[in-house]
C-alpha positions as CSV (number, residue, x, y, z in Angstrom):
1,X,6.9,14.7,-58.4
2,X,5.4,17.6,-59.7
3,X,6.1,20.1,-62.5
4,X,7.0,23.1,-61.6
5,X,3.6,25.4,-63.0
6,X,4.8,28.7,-65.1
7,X,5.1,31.8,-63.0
8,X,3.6,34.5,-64.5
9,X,5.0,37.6,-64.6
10,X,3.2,39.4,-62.1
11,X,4.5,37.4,-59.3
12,X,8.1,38.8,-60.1
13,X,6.3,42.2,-60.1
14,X,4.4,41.7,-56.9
15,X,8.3,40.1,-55.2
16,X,10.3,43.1,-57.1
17,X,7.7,46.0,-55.3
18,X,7.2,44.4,-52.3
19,X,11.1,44.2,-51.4
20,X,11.8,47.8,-53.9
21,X,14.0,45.8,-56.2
22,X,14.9,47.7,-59.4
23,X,15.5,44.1,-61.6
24,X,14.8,40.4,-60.4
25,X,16.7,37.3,-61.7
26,X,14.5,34.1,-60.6
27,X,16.3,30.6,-61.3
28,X,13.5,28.2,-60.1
29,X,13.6,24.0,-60.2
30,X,11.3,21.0,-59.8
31,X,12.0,17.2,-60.0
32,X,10.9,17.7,-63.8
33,X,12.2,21.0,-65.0
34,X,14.1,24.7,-64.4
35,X,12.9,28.1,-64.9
36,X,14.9,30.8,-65.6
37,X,12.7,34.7,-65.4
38,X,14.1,38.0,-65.8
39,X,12.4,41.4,-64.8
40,X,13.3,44.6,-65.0
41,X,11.7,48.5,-64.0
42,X,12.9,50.1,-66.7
43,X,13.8,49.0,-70.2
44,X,18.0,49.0,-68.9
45,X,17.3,46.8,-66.2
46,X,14.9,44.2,-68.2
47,X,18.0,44.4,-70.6
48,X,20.5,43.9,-67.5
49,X,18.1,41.5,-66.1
50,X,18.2,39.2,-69.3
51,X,22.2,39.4,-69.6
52,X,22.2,37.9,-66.1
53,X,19.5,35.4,-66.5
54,X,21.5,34.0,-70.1
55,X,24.7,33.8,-67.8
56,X,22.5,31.4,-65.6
57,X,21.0,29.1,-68.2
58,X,24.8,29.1,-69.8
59,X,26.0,27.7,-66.5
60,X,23.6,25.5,-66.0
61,X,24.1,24.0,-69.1
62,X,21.1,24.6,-71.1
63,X,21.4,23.9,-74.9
64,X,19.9,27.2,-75.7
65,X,21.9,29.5,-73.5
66,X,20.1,32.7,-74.5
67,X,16.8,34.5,-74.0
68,X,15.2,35.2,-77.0
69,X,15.8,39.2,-76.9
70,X,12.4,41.3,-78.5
71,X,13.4,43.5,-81.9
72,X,13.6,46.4,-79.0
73,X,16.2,45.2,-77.5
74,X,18.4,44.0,-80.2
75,X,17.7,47.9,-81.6
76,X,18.9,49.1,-77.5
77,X,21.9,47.4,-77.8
78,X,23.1,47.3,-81.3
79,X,22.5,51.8,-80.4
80,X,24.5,51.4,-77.4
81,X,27.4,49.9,-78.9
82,X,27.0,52.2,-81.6
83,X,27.3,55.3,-79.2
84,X,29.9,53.8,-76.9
85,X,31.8,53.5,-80.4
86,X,31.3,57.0,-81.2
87,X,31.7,58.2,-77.4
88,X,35.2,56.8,-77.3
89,X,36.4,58.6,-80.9
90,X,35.0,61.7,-79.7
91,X,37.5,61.4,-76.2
92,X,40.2,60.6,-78.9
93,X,39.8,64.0,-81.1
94,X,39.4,66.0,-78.1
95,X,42.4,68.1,-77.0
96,X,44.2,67.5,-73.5
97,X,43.3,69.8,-71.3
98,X,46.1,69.9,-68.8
99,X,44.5,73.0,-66.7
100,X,42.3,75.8,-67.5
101,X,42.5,79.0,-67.8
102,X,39.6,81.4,-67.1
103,X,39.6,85.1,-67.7
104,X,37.4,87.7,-65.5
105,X,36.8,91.1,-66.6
106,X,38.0,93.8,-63.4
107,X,35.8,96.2,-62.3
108,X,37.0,99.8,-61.9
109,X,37.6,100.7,-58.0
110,X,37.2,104.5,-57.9
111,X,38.9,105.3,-53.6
């Protein structure tokens, strides 16, 4: 029975270009342990990426549940629920716009 050795990073790289995958969940297990690794392209999908990966250590049962999440992060999505916030007042304060109305100037038709 052997551990299961880390995977670094670059291997989820080298899986997520080789098949053109945009984020990459890996849930990995040995007779002595389980791995759970996130990647991500961009800094969405790493964030994306993570949520999933938590969801998996919470169903397996892991005392810890979460991935640590970097300062970056935290800032990302403490902004995004700020703006969705402010993204649904600004929907509420806008008029209803049943239909709209558009005014052309005429040209002159000299016959």
């Amino acid at each position: 029975m052997a551990m299961i050795r880390k995977i670094p990073s670059s291997v989820l790289n080298e899986i997520k270009n080789k098949y053109n995958l945009t984020h990459l969940v890996l849930w990995a297990k040995s007779d002595e342990g389980q791995y759970v690794l996130a990647n991500g392209n961009t800094v969405d999908n790493c964030i994306q990426s993570t949520l999933i990966a938590n969801k998996f250590k919470a169903t397996l049962g892991w005392p810890d549940a979460t991935m640590p999440s970097p300062p970056k992060l935290t800032n990302l999505l403490a902004e995004n629920h700020k703006l969705k916030i402010e993204n649904e007042k600004l929907k509420n304060e806008r008029p209803p716009c049943d239909h709209i109305t558009v005014t052309l100037p005429i040209s002159k038709c000299y016959h």
